[in-house]
VEXDREN-2710 file (C-alpha; in Angstrom, 1 decimal):
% VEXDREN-2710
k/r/px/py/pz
1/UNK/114.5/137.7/98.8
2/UNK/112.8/140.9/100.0
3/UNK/109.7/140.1/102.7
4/UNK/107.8/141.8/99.7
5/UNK/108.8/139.1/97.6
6/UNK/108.4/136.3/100.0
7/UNK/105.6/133.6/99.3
8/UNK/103.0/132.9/101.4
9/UNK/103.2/129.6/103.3
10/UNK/102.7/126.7/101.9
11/UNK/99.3/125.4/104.6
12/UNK/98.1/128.7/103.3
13/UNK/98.2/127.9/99.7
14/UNK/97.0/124.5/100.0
15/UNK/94.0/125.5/102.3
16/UNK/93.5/127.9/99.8
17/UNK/93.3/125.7/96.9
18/UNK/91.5/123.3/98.7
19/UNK/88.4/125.8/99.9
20/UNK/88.5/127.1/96.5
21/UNK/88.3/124.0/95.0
22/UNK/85.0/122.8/96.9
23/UNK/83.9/126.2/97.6
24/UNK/83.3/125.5/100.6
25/UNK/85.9/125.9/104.2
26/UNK/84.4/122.5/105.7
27/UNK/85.1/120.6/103.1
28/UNK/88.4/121.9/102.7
29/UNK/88.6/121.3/106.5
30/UNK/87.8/117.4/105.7
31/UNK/90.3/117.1/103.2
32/UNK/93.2/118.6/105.3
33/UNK/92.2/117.1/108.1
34/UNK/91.9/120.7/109.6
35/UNK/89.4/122.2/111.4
36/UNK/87.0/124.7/109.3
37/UNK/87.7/127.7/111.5
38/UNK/91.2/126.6/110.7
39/UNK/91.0/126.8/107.1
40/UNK/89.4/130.3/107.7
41/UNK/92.1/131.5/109.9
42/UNK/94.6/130.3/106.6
43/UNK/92.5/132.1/104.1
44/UNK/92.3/135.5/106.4
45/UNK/95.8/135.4/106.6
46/UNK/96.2/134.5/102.8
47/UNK/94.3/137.6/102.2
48/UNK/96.4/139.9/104.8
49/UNK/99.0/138.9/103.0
50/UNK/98.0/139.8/99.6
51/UNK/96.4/142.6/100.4
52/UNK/93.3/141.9/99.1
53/UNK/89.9/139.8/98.9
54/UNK/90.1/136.0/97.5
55/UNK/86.7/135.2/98.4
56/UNK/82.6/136.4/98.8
57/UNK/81.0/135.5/101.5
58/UNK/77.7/134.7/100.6
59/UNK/74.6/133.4/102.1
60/UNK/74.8/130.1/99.8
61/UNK/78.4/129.7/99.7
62/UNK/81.5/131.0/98.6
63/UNK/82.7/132.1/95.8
64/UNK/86.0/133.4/94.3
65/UNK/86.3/136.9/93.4
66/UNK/88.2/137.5/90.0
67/UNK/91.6/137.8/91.8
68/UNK/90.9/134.7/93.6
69/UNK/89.6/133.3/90.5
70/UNK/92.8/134.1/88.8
71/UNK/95.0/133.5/91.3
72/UNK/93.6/130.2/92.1
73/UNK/94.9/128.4/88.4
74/UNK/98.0/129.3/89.4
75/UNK/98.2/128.3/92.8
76/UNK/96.8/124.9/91.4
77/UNK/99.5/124.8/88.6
78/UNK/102.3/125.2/91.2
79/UNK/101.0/122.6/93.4
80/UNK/100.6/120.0/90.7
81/UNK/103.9/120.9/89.3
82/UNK/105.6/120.6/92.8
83/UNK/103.5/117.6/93.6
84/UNK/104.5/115.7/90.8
85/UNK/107.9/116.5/91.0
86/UNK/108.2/115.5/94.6
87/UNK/106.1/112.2/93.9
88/UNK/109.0/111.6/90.9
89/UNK/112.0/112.2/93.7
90/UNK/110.6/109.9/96.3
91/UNK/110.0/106.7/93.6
92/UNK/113.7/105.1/93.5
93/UNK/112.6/103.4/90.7
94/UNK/112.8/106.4/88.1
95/UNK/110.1/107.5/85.4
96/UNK/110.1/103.8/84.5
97/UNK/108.7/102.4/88.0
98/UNK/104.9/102.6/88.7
99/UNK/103.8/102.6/92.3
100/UNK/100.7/100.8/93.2
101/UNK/98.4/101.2/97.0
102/UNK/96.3/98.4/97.9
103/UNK/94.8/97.3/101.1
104/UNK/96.7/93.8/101.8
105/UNK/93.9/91.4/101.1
106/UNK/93.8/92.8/97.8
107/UNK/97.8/93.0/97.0
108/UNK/97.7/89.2/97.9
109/UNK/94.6/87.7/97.2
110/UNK/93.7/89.4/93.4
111/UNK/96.7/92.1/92.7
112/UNK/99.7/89.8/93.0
113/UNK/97.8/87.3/90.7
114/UNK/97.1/90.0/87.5
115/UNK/100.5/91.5/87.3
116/UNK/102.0/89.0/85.5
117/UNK/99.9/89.5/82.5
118/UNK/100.7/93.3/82.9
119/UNK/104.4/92.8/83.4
120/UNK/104.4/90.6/80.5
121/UNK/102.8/93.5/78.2
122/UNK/104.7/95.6/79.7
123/UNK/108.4/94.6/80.6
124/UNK/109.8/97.6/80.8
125/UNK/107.8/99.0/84.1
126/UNK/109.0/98.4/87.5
127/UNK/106.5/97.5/90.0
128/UNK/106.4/98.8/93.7
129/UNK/103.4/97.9/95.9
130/UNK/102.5/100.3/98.8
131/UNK/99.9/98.3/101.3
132/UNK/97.7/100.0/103.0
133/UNK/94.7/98.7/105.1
134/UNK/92.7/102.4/105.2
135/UNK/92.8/104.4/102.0
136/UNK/92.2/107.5/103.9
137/UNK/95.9/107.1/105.5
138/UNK/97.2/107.1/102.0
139/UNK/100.0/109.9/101.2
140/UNK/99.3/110.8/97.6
141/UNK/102.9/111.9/97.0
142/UNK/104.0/108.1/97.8
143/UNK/101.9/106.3/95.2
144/UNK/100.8/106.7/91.9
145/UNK/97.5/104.5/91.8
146/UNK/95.6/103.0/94.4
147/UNK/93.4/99.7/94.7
148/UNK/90.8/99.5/96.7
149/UNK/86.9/98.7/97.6
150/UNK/84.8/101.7/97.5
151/UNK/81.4/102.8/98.1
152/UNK/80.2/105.5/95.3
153/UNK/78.7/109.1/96.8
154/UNK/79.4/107.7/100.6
155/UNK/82.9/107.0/101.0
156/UNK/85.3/109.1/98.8
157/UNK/88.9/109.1/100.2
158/UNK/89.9/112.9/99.5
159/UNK/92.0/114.1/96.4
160/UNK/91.4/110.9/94.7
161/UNK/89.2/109.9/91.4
162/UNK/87.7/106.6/91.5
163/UNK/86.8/104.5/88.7
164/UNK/85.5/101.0/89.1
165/UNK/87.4/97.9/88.2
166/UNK/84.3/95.9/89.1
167/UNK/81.0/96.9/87.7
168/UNK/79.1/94.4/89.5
169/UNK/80.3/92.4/92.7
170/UNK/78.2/89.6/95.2
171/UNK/79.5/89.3/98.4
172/UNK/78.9/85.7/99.5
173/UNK/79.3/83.2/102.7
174/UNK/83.3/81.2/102.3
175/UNK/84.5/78.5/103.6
176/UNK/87.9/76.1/102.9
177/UNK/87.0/72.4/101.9
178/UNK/88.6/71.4/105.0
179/UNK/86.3/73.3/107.2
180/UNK/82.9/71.5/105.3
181/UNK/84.9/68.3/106.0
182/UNK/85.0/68.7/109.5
183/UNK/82.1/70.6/110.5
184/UNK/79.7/68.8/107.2
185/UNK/77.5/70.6/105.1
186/UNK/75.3/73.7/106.5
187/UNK/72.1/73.0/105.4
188/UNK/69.9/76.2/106.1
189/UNK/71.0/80.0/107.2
190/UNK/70.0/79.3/110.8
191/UNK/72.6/76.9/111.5
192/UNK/75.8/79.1/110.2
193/UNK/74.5/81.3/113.5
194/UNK/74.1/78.8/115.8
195/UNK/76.9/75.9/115.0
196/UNK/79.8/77.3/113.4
197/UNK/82.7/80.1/113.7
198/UNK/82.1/83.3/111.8
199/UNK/84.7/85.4/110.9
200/UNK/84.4/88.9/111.8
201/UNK/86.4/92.3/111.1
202/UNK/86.7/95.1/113.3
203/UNK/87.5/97.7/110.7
204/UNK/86.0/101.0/110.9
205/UNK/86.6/101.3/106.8
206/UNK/85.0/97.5/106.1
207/UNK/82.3/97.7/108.7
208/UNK/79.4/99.3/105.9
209/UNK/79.0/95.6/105.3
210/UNK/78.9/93.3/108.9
211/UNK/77.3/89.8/108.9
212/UNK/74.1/91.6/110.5
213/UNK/73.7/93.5/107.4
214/UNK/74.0/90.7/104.9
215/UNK/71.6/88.3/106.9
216/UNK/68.7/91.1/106.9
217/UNK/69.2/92.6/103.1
218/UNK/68.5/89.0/101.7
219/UNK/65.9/88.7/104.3
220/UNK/67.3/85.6/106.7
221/UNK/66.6/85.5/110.1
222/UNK/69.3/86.9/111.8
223/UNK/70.3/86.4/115.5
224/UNK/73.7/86.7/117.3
225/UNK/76.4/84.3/116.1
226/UNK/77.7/81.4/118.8
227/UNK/80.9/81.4/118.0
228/UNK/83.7/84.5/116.3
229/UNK/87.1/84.8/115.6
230/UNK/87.6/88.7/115.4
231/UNK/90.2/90.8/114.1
232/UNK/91.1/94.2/112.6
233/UNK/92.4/92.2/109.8
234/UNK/90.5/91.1/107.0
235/UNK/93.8/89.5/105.4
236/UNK/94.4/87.6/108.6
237/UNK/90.7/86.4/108.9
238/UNK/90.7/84.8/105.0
239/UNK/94.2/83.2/105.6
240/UNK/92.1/81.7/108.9
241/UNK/89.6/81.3/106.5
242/UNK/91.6/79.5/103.9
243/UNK/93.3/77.5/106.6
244/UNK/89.5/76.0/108.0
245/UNK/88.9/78.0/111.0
246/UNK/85.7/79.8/110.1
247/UNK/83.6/81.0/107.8
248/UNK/83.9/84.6/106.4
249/UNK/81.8/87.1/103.7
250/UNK/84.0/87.1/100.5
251/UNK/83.5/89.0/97.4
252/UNK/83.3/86.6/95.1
253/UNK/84.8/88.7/92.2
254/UNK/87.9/89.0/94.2
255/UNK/87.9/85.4/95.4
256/UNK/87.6/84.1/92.2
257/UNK/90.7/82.5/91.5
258/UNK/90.3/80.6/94.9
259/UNK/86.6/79.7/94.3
260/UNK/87.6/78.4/90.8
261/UNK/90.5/76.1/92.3
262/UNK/88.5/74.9/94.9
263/UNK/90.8/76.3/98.0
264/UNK/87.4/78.5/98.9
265/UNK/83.7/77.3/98.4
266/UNK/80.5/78.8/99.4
267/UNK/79.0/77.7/102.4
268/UNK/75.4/79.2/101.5
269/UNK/74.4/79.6/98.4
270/UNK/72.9/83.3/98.5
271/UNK/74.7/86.0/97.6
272/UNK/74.1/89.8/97.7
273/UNK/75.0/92.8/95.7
274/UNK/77.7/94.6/96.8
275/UNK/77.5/98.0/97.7
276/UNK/81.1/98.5/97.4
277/UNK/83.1/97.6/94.7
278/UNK/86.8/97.3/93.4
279/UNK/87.9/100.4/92.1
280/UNK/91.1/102.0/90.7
281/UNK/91.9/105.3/92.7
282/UNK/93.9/108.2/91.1
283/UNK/94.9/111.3/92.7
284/UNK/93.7/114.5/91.1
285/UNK/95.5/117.2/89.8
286/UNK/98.5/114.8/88.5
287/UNK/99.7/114.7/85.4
288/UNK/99.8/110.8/84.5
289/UNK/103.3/109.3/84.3
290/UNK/103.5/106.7/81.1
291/UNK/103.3/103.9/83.5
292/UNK/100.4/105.4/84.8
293/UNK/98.4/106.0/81.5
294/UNK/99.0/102.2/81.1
295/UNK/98.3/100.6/83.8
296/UNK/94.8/102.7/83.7
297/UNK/94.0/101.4/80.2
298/UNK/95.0/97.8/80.9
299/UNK/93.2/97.1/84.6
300/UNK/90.0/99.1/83.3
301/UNK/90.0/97.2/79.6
302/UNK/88.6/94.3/81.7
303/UNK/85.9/95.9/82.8
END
């Protein structure tokens, strides 16, 4: 292949179809996890390259120019093309296996319980779960759908739709049996703050709801708690949880199963509405895979 034939590289098409996309460098920059003079530098050399203008420059934004315009629905073809084709190499388990990404309180406290009745519909799919605690670490070429918690309008992982599994969640105060037994009944709001171990997570991506927050939006009196157990695992905290160390905030949608069997009861009995709420995360620009297309329609019939 001739340098005149040659294609451009690869960062510069994909910062290219990313600032087209959002028209807008930044937020191509966020996506990429680039810097926005970064993105610019890809789309000046984009240009050079092609020997022509993809973009205005305009006061309120940008905007594609009518090569750009055209240039861009291909560049977005090929990418989806080779993005779905390199998401089908990497899955060892063929068209048939369906790859799901879940934070690992969710893949073990509420996903591992709803498969059965999906395997059961549908025999023929091979499961493969992908945890991970931070949906913003997420490759999209390693998964095909994604479970997680999510905040509309304020935390949108990039280059992923998100469409709510949970219309309406509480998050309440938990405790196991065994910790009530041996630490008796908490009568009143003050007491959980002054006589018992709260369970706290050090999460940048789970901190837009702290024990602070949930004591003042239902209006308690809220002062520092005696006693913590803290860790960057929310997982680890409700196994501490379920084991009757502490007391933690559980979404009680998610807990239901353990709330309903008794292994998890609420220590208080307000709740509040959760800002966040479970939500099944596709990648954009992907052509849905069978397994895909029904694993959508079953997890959001329940809705």
């Amino acid at each position: 292949m001739s340098s005149r034939d040659a294609l451009p590289p690869l960062t510069c098409l994909r910062a290219f179809e990313a600032a087209a996309r959002h028209a807008s460098f930044t937020q191509a920059g966020g996506e990429l996890h680039l810097s926005q003079s970064a993105v610019s530098r890809q789309i000046q050399r984009l240009e050079a390259d092609l020997g022509r203008p993809l973009f205005e420059r305009h006061p309120e934004g940008l905007r594609l120019t009518p090569a750009g315009e055209h240039y861009y629905h291909a560049v977005q073809r090929a990418l989806r093309d080779l993005g779905d084709e390199t998401a089908r190499l990497r899955r060892r388990g063929g068209e048939r296996q369906l790859t799901l990404a879940s934070s690992p309180t969710i893949a073990s406290i509420w996903l591992a319980r709803q498969l059965p009745d999906f395997q059961r519909a549908h025999p023929d799919i091979e499961i493969r779960i992908l945890t991970v605690e931070d949906p913003y670490r997420l490759d999209l070429g390693e998964f095909d759908l994604g479970i997680y918690y999510h905040i509309p309008d304020e935390v949108d992982p990039p280059g992923l739709q998100a469409d709510a599994i949970f219309e309406h969640e509480t998050v309440g105060a938990v405790c196991s049996p065994l910790y009530q037994q041996q630490h008796g009944t908490i009568d009143e709001p003050t007491a959980l703050l002054t006589g018992h171990t709260l369970m706290v997570v050090e999460d940048h991506y789970h901190d837009w709801l702290t024990w602070e927050q949930w004591y003042r939006e239902l209006g308690l009196a809220w002062q520092p708690p005696a006693h913590t157990l803290r860790a960057n695992s929310f997982q680890l905290l409700m196994n501490a949880t379920l084991a009757g160390q502490g007391i933690t905030l559980g979404w009680m949608r998610l807990l239901d199963a353990e709330l309903s069997q008794g292994t998890l009861i609420q220590a208080l009995p307000q709740t509040l509405t959760s800002r966040g709420r479970l939500s099944l995360f596709t990648p954009e620009h992907r052509h849905l895979s069978a397994p895909m297309r029904a694993f959508r329609d079953w997890v959001l019939a329940a809705r």
